[in-house]
N, C-alpha and C positions, 0 to 999 in steps of 0.2 A: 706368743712364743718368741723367749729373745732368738734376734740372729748367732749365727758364730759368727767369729771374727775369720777370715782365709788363712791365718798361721795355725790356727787348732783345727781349720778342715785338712788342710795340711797332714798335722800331724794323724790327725784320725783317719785321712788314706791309707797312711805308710804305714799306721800301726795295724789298721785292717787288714791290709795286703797279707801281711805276716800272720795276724791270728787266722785268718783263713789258708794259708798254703800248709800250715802246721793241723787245724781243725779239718780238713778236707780228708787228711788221710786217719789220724786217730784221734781227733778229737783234744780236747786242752785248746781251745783259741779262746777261754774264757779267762784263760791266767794271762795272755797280752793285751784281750780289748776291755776286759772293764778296768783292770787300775787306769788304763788311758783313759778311758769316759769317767772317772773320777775327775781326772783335771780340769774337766769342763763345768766342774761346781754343781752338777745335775743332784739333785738328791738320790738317793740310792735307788728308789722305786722306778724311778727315772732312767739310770742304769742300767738296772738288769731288763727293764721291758727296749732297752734304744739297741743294748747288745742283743735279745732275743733279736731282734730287725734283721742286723745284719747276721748274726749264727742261719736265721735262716733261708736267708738267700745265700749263702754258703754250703749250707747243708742242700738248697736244692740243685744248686750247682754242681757238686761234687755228684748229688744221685743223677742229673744228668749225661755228666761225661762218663761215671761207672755204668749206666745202662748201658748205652752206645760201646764200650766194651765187652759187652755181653759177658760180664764180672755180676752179675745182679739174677737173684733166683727168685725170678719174678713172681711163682705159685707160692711159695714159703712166704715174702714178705707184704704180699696182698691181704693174705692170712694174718699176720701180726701189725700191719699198718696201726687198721684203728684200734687196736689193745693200747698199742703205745700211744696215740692220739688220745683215747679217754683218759688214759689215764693219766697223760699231762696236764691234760684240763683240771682234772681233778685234782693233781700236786698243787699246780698256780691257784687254785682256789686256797686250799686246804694252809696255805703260806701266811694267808690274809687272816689266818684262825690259830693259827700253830705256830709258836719258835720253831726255826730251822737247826737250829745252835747244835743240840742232842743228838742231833746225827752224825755231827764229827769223827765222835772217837771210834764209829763204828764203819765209818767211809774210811778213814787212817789203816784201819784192821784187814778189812778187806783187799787195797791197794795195796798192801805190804803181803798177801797169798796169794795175790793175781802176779804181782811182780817175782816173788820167789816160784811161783810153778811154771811162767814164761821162759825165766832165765834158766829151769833145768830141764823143760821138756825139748827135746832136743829134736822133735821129728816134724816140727812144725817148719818146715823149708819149701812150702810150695806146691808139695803133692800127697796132700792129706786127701783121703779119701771120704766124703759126705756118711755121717752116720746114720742108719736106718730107722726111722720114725715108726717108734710104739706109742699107742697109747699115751703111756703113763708119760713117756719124751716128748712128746707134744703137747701133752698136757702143762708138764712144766717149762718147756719154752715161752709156751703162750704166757702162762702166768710170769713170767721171769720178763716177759716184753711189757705186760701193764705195769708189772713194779718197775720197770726200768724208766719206761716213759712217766710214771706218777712219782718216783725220785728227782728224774730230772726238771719235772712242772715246778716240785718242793725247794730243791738245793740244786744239783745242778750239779756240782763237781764233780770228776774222774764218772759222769754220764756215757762219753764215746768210750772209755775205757773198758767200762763193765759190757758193753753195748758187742764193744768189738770180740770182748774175751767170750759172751755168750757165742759168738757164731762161730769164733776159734773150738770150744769144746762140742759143738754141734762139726764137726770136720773140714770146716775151712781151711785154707789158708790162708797167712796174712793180706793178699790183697782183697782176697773173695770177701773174707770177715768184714776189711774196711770199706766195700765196697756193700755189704748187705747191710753192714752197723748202721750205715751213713742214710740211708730210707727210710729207716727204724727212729732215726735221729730228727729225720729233715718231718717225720710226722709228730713228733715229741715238741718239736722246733713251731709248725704253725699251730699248735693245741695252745703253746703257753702265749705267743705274741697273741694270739686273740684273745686271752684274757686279759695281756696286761692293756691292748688297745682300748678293751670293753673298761678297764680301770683308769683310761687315760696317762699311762707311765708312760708313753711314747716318745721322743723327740724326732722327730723328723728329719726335723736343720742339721743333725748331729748323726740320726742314723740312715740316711738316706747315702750320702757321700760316702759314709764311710759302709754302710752296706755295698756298693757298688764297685769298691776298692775290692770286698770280700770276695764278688765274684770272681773279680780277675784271678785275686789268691786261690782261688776253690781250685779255678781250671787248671791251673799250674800244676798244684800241689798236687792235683788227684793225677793229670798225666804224668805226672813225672813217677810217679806211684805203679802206674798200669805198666808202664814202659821198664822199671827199675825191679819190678816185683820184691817178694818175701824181704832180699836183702836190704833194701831201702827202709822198707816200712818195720821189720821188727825191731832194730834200734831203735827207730825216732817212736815205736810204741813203749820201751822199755825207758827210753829219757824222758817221757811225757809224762808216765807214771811214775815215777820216780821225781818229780818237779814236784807233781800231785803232791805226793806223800808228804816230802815236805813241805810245802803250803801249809796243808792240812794240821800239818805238825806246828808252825808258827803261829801261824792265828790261833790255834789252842792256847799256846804259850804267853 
């Protein structure tokens, strides 16, 4: 395994720090830390299993300091853990078998009616009230928690986004949402690092440092989240998706 050099541990601190203070609360720390781990000449496979590393010590960070907040509904996301666990597995397999390519124009589509129904629903300020679990609501939660965790095993993008906007239309509010998303996430998070470990994509040298930078980012990000509530976190979830979309949109281009 080559070494790094200490000026790209460096940089892969500082750009950690950042994709985790940003991913702790809605997710998108994958549009700061992988073009970084690009410059480290890793091949792509490389990459995304070095970034899964540090997302998820990130992700378990953030569900630490939101438990401790009593922000985390511990019966609900016990229940959907491993949906999103298998079914990350099964995305990170299923990559090794399938283009990911195809599902752009339809992740674009969706980020663009998640974004236009955030920006007019107007009563998501902090005191949404928990909707009541039928059947048929639970049923498709659950199903909507394995698709989300086997999207994100698959592709990965605008993941915290969809993740968070599920718990927003389940009656959260924005920090509950980022604080139950973020579970939901950190199970999604160790399903795929163990695949790509069992595939050997790992870097260590590369993601250990800068995993470790993540957490400090997590803690930050997420208290400054619990502490700032709704108004904090609904912009930086409406700019995040929004980054999304155009991403999404250039690399199509």
């Amino acid at each position: 395994m080559e070494l790094p050099s200490f000026d790209m541990i460096l940089f892969l601190v500082i750009v950690g720090f950042a994709a985790a203070f940003i991913d702790s609360v809605v997710g998108g720390g994958g549009l700061i830390a992988v073009p970084a781990l690009m410059f480290t000449g890793l091949p792509t496979n490389m990459v995304l299993g070095t970034n899964k590393l540090g997302g998820t010590l990130s992700s378990l960070t953030s569900t630490v300091s939101f438990l401790f907040s009593g922000k985390i509904n511990g019966k609900l996301v016990l229940l959907l853990f491993p949906l999103s666990f298998i079914g990350s597995a099964l995305g990170t397999y299923t990559i090794h078998l399938v283009p990911s390519t195809f599902l752009k124009p339809l992740v674009v589509g969706l980020l663009i009616v998640i974004l236009i129904y955030t920006l007019l629903k107007k009563n998501w300020d902090g005191s949404g009230q928990q909707v009541r679990f039928t059947f048929v609501r639970g049923l498709a939660t659950a199903v909507c928690a394995f698709a989300l965790g086997f999207y994100d095993g698959f592709f990965g993008p605008g993941a915290g986004s969809f993740l968070l906007f599920l718990f927003l239309m389940l009656g959260f509010d924005f920090v509950g949402a980022s604080a139950n998303a973020k579970v939901l996430n950190f199970a999604s998070n160790v399903a795929s690092l163990a695949s790509f470990f069992w595939l050997k994509s790992v870097h260590l040298g590369y993601g250990l440092p800068m995993g470790l930078a993540m957490i400090a980012g997590s803690i930050v990000g997420s208290q400054i989240a619990i502490r700032k509530g709704s108004k904090y976190v609904k912009p930086l979830f409406i700019g995040i998706t929004a980054i999304l979309i155009g991403k999404q949109i250039w690399d199509m281009l």
